[in-house]
N, CA, C and O of each residue as an XYZ file, in Angstrom:
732
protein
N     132.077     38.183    -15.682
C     130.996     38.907    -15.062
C     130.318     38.004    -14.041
O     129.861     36.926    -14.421
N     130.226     38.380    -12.763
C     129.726     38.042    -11.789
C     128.002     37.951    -11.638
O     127.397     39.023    -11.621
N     127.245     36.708    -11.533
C     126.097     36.561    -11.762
C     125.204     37.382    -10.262
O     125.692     37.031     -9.188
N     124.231     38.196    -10.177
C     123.761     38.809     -9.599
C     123.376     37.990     -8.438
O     123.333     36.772     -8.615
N     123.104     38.441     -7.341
C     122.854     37.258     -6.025
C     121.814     37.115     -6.006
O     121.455     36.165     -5.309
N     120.771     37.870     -6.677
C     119.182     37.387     -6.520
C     118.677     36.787     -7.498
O     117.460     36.601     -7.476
N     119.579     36.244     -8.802
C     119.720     35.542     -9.730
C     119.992     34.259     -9.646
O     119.409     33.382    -10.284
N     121.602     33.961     -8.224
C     122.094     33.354     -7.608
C     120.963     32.306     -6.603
O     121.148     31.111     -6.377
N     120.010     32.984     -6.204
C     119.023     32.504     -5.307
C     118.068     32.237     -5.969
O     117.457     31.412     -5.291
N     117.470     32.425     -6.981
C     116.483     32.045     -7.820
C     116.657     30.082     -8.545
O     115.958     29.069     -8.567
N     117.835     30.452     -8.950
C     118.661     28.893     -9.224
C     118.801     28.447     -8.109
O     119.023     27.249     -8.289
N     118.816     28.705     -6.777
C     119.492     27.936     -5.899
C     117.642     27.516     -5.506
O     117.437     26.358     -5.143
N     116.606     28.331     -5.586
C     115.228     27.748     -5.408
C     115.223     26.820     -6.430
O     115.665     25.672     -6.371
N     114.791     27.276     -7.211
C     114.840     26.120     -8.772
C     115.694     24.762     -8.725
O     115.298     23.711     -9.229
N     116.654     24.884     -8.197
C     117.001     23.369     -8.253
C     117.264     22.863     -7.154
O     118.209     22.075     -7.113
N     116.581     23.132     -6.044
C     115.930     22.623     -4.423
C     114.555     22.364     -5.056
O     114.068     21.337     -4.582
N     113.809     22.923     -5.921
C     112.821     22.428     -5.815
C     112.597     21.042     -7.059
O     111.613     20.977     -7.796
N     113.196     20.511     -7.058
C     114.287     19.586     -8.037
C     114.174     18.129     -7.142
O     113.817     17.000     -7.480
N     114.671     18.718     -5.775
C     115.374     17.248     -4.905
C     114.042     17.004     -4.522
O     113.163     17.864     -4.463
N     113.892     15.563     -4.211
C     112.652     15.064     -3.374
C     112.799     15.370     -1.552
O     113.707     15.619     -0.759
N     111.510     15.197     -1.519
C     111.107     15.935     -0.298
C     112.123     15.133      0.803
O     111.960     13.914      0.855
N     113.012     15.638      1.561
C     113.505     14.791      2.851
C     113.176     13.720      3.346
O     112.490     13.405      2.373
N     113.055     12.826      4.051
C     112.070     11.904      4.469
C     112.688     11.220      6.168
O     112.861     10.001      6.149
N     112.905     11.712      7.115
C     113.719     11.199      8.116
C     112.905     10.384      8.655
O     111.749     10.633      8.996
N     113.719      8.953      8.793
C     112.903      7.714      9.170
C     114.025      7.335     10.241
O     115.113      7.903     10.142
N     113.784      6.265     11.412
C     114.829      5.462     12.077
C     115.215      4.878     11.621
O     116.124      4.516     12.368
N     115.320      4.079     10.344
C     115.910      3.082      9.917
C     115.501      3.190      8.769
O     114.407      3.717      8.566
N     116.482      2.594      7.471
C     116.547      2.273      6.089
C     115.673      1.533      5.781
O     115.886      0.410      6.237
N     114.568      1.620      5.094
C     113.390      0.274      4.705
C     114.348     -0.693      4.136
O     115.395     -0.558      3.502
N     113.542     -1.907      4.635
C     114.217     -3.554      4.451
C     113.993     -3.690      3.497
O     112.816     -3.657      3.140
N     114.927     -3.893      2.684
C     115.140     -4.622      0.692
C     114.116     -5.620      0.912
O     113.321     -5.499     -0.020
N     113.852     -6.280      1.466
C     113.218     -8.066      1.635
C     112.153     -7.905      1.938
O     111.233     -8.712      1.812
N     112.096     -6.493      2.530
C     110.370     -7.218      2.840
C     109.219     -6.963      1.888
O     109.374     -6.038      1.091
N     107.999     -7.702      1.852
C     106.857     -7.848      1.112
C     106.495     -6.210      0.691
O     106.436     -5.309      1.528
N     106.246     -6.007     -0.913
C     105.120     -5.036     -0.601
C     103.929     -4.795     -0.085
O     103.144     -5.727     -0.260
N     103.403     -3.658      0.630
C     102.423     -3.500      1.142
C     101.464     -3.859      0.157
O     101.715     -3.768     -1.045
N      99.957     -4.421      0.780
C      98.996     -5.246     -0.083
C      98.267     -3.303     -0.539
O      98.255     -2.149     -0.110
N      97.748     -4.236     -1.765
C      97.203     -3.172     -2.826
C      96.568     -2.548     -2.756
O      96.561     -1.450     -3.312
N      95.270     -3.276     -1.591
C      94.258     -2.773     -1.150
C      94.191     -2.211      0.152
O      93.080     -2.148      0.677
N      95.509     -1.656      0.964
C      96.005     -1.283      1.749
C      96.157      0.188      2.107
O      97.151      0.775      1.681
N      95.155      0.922      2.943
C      95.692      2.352      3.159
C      96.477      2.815      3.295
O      97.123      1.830      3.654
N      97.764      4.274      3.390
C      98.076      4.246      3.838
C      98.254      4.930      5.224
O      97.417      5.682      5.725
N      99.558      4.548      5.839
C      99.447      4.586      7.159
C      99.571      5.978      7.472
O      98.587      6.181      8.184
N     100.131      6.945      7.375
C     100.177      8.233      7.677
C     100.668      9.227      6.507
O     101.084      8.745      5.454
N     100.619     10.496      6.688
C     101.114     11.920      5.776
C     102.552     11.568      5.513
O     103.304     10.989      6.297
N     102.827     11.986      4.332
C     103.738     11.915      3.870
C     104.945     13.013      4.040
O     104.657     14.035      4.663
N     106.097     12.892      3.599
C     107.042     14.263      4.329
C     106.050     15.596      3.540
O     105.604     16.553      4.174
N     105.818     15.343      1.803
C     105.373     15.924      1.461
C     103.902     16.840      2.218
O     104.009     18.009      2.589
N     103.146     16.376      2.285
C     101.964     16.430      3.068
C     102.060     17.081      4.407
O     101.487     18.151      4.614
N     102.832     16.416      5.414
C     103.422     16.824      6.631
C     104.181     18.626      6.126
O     103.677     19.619      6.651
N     104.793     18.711      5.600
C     105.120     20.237      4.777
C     104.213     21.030      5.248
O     104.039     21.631      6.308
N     103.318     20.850      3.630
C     102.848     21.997      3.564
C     101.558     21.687      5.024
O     101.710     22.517      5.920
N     101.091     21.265      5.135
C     100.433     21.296      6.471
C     101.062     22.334      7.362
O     100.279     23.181      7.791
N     102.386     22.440      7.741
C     102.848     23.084      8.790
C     102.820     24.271      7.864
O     102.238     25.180      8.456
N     103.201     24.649      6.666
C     103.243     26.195      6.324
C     101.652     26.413      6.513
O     101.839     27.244      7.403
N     100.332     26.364      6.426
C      99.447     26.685      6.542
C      99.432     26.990      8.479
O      98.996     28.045      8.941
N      99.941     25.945      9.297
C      99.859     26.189     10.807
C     100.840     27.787     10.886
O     100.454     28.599     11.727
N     101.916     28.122     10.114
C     103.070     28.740     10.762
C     102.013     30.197     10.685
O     100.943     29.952     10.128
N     102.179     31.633     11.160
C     101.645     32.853     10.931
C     102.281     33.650     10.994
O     103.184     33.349     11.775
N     102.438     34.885     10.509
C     102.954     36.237     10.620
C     103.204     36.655     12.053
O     104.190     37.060     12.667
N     102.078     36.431     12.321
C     101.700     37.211     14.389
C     102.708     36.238     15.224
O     103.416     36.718     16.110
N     102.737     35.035     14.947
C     103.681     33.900     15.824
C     104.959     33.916     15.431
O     105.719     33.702     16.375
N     105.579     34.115     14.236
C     106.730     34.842     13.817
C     107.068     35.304     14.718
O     107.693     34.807     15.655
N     106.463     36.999     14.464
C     106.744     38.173     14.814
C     106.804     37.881     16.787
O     107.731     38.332     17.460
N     105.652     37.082     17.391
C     106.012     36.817     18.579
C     107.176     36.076     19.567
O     107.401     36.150     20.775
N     107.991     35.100     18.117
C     109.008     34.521     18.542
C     110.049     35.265     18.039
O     111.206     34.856     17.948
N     109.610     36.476     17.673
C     111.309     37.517     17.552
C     112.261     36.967     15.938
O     113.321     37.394     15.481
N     111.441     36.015     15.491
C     112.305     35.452     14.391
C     113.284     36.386     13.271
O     114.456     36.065     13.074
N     112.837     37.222     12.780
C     113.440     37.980     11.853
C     114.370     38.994     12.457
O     115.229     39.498     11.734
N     114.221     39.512     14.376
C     115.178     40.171     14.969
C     116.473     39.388     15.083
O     117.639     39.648     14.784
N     115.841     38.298     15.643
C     116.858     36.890     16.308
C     117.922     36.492     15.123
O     119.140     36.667     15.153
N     117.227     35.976     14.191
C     118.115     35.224     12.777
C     118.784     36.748     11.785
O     119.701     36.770     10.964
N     118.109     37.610     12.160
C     118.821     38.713     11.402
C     119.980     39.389     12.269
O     120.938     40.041     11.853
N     119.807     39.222     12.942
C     120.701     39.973     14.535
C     122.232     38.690     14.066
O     123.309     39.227     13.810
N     122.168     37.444     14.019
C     123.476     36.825     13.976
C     124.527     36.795     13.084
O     124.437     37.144     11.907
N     125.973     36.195     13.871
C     127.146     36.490     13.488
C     127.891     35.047     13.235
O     127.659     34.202     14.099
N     128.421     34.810     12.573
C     129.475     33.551     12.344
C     130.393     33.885     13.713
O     129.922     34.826     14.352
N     131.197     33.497     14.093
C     132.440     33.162     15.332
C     133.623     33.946     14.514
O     134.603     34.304     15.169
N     133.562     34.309     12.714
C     134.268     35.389     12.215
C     134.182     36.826     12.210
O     135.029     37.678     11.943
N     132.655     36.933     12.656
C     132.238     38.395     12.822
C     131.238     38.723     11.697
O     130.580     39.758     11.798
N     131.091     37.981     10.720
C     130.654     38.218      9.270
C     128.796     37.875      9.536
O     128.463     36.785      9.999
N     127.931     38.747      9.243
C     126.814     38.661      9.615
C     125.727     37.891      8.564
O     125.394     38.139      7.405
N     125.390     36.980      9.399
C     124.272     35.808      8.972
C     123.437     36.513      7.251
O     123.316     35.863      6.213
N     123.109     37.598      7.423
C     122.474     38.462      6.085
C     123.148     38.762      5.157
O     122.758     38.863      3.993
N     124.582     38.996      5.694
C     125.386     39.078      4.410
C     125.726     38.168      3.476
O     126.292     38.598      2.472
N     125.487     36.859      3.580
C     125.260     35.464      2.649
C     124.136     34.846      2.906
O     124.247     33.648      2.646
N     122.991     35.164      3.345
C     121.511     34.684      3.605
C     120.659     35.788      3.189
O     119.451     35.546      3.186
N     120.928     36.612      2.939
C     120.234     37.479      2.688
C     119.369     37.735      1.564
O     119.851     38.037      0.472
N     117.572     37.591      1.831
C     117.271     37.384      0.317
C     117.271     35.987      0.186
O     116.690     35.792     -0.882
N     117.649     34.709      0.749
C     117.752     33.476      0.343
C     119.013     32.833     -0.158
O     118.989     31.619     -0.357
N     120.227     33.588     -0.406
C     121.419     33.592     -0.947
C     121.714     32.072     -0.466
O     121.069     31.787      0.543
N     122.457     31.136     -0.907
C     122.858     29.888     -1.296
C     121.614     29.166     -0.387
O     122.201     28.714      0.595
N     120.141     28.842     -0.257
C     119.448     28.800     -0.020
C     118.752     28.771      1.204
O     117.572     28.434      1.294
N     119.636     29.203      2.379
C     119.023     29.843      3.419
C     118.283     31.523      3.486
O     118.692     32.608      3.074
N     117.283     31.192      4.061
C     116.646     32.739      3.896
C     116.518     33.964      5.252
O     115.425     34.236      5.749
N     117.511     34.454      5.604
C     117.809     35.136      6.441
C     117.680     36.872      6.079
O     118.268     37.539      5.228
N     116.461     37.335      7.305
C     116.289     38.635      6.533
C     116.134     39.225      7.825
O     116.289     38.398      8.724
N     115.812     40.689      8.312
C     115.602     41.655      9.347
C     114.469     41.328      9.385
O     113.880     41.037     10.426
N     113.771     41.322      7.784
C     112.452     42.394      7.648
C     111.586     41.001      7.350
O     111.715     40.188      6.435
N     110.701     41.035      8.417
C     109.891     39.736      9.506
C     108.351     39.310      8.267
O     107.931     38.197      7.952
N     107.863     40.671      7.837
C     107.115     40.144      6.678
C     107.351     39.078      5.637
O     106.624     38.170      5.236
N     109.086     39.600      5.179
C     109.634     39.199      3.915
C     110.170     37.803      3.884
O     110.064     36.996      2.960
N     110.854     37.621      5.213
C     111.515     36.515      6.038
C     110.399     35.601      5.957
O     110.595     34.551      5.344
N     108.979     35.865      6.593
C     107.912     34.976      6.875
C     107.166     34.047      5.585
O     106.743     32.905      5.409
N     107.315     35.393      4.792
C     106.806     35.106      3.226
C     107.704     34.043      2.650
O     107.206     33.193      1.913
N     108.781     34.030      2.885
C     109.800     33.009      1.981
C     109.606     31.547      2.548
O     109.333     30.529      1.912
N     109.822     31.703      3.954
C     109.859     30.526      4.591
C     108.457     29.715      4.732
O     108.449     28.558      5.152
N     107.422     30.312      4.401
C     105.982     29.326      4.847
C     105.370     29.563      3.287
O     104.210     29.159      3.196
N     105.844     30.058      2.216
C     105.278     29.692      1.185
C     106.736     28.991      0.404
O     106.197     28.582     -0.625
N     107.683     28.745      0.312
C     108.727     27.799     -0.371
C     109.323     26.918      0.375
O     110.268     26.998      1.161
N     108.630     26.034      0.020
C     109.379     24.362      0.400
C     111.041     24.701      1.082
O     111.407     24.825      2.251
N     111.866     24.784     -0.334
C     113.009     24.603      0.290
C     113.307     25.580      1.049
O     114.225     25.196      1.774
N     112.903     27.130      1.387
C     113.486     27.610      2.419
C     112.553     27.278      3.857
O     112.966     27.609      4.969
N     111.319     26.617      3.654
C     111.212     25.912      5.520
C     111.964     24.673      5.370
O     112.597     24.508      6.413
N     112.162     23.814      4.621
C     112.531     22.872      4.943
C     114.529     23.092      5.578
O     115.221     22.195      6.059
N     114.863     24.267      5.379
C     116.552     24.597      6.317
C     115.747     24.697      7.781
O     116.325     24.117      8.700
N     114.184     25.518      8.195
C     114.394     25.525      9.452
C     113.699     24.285      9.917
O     113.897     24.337     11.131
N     112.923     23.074      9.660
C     112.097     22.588      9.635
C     111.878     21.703      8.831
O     111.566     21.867      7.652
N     112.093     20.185      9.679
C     111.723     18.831      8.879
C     110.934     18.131      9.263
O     110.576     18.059     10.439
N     110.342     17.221      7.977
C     109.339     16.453      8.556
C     109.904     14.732      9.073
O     110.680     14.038      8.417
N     109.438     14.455     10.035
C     109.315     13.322     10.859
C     108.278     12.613     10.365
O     107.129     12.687     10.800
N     108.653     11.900      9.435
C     107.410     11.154      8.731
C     107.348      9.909     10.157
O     106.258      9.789     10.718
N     108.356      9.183     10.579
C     108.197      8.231     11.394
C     107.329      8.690     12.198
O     106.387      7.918     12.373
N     107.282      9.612     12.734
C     106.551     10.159     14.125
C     105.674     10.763     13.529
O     105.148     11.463     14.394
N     105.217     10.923     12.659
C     104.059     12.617     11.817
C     104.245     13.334     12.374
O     103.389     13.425     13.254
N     105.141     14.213     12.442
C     105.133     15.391     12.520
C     106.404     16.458     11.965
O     107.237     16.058     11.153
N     106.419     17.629     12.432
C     107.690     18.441     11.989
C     108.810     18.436     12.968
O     108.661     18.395     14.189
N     109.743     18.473     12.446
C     110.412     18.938     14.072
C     111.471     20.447     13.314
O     111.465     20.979     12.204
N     112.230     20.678     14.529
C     112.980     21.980     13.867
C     114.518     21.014     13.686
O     115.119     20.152     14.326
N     114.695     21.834     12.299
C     115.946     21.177     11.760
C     116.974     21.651     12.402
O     117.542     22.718     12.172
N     117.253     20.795     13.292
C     119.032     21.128     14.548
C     119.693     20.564     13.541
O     120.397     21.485     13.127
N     119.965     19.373     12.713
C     121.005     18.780     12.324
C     121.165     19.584     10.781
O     122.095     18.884     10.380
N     121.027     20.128     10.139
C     121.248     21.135      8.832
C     122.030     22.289      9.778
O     123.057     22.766      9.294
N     121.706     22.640     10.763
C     121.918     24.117     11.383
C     123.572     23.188     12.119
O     124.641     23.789     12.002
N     123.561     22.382     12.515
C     124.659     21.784     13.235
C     125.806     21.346     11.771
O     126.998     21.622     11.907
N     125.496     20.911     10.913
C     125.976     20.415      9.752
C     127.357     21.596      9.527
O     128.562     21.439      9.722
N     126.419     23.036      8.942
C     126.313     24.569      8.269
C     127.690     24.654      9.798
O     128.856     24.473      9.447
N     127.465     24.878     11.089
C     128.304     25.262     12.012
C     129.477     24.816     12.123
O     130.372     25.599     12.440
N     129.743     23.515     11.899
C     130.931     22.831     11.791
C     131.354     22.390      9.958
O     132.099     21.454      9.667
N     130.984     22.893      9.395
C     131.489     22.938      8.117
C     131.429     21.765      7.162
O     132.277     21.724      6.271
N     130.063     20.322      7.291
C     130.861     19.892      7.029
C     130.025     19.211      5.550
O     129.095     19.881      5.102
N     130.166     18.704      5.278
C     129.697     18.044      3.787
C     129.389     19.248      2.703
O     130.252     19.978      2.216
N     128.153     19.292      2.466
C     128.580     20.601      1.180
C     128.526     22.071      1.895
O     128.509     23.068      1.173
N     128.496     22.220      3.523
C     128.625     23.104      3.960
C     130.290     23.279      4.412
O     130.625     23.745      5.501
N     130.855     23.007      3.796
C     132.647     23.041      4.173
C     132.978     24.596      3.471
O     132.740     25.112      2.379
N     133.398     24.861      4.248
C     133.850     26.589      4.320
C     132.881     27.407      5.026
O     133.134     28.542      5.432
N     131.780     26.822      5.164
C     131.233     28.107      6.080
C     131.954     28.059      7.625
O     132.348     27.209      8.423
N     131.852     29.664      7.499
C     132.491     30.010      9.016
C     131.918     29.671     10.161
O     131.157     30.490     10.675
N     132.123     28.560     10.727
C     131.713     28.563     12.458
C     130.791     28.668     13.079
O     130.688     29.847     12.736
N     130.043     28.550     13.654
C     129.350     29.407     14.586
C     128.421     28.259     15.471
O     128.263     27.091     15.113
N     127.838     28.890     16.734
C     127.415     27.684     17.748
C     125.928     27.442     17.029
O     125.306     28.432     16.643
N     125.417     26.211     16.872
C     124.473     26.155     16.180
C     123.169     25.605     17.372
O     122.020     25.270     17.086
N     123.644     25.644     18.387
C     122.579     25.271     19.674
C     122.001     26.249     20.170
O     120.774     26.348     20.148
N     123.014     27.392     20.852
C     123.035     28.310     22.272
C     123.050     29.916     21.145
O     123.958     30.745     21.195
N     121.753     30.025     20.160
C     122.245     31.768     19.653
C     120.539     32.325     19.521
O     119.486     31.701     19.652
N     120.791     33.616     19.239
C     119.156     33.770     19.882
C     118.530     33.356     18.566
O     117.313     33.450     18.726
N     118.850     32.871     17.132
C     118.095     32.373     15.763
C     117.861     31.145     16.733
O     116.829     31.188     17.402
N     118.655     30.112     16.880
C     117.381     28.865     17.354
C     116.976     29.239     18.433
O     116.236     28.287     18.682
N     116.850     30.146     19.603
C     115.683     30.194     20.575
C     114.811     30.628     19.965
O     113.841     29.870     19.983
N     114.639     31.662     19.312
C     113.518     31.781     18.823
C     112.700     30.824     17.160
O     111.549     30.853     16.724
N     113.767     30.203     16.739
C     113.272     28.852     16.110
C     112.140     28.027     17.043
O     110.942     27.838     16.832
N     112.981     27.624     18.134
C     112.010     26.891     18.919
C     110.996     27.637     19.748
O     110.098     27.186     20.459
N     111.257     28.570     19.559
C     109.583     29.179     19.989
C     108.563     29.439     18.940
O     107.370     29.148     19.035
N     109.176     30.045     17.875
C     108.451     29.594     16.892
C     107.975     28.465     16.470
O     106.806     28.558     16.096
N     108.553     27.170     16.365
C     108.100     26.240     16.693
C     107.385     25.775     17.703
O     106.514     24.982     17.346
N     107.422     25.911     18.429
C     106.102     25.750     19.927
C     105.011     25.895     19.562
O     104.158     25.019     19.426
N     104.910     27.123     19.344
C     103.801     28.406     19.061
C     102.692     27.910     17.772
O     101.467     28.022     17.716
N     104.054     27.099     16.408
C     103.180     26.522     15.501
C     102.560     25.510     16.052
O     101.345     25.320     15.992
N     103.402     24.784     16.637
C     102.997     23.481     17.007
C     101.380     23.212     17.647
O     100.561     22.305     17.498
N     101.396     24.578     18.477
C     100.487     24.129     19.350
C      99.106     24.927     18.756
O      98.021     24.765     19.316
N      99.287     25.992     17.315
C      97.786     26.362     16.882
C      97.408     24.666     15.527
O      96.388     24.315     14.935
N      98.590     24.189     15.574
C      98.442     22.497     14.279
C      97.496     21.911     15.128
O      96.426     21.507     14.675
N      97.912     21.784     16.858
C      97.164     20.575     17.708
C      95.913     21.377     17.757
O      95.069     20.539     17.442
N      95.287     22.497     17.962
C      94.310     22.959     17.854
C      93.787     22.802     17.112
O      92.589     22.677     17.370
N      94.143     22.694     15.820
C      93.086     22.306     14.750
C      92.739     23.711     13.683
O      91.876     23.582     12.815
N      93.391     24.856     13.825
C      93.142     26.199     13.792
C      94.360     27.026     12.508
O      94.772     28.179     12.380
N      94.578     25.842     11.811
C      95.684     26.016     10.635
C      94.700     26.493      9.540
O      93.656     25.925      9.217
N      95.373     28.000      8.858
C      95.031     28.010      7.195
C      95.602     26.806      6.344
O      96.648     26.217      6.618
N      94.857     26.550      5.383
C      94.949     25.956      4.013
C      96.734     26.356      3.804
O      97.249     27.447      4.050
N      97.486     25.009      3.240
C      98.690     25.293      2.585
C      98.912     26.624      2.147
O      98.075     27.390      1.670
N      99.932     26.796      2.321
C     100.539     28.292      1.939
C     101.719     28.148      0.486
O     102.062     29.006     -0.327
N     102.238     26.223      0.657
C     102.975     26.295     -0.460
C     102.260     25.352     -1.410
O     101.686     24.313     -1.085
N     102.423     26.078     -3.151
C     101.699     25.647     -4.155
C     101.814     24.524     -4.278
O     101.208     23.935     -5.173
C-alpha cells in the first residue's frame, strides 16, 4: 500500500525541520583559530534569525504582485511533466501550488519550504534567492538525481522569484516588516 502524498509531505516537513538551519559562508571556519572572547557580542543575525526575519518582510500583496503562484504553477520539466504534479502541496519538499494564498502560506510560515526559494547569507546578513538548490534540482544532481531537467535560470518561476525578492527586499530596508511568521 502506497503511503498518501500529503502524508508523504508531512514527513518530508518533519524531518527538514530536523536539519540545522543552512549557513552559507565564503569559507570553512579555521580549526586553529582562538575562540571568540566570552565577553564578546555577537557580530551579526544568525541564518536562523536572518529566516524568520524575511518571512515576517515577505506578504500576500507582493506575492501576488510578482505573479508567484501563476509563474511556479504555470511550469514544466524539459519532459513535459508539470512542476505541481510532484510539488504539489509540498510533495518531496518543494511547495509548488496555482493557488497564491496557499503557496504564500507554506512558504513564509515553514522554514523548510522558504528555505528551497531562499537562503540566508549569514556572511553578508542577508537573504538571497536560492539559484544553487534550483540549479542543483535542474541538472539532477546529488539527492536530486532523477529529476527531469529543466532550465533553472531563464523560466517565468525564477523571474518572478526575483521579483518577489526585490519587492521583499526593499519593504526589510524600509523597516516596514510584520513580526516572524515562522514559530
Amino acid at each position: 500500500m502506497q503511503p498518501a502524498p500529503r502524508v508523504i509531505s508531512l514527513l518530508l516537513v518533519l524531518v527538514a525541520a530536523c536539519i540545522p538551519d543552512p549557513v552559507i559562508t565564503g569559507h570553512p571556519p579555521d580549526a586553529g583559530a582562538p575562540p571568540p572572547d566570552a565577553g564578546q557580542q555577537p557580530t551579526g543575525k544568525t541564518a536562523d534569525e536572518l529566516t524568520r526575519e524575511w518571512s515576517g518582510c515577505m506578504s500576500l500583496d507582493n506575492f501576488n504582485l510578482a505573479n508567484m503562484a501563476t509563474a511556479w504553477g504555470g511550469l514544466a520539466a524539459s519532459n513535459g511533466q508539470a512542476c505541481t504534479s510532484c510539488h504539489g502541496s509540498g510533495l518531496y519538499g518543494v511547495y509548488i501550488d496555482r493557488d497564491a494564498t496557499g503557496m504564500f502560506n507554506a512558504i513564509s510560515t515553514m522554514k523548510a519550504f522558504l528555505l528551497v526559494y531562499f537562503a540566508a547569507d549569514v556572511t553578508n546578513q542577508k537573504m538571497i534567492v536560492n539559484e544553487s538548490l534550483f540549479q542543483a534540482a535542474a541538472s539532477g544532481q546529488g539527492s536530486f538525481q532523477g529529476h527531469p531537467p529543466f532550465d533553472a535560470k531563464n523560466n517565468a518561476g525564477m523571474t518572478a522569484l526575483r521579483s518577489f525578492y526585490n519587492v521583499t527586499l526593499t519593504r526589510q530596508q524600509a523597516k516596514t516588516c510584520d513580526p516572524s511568521r515562522i514559530p
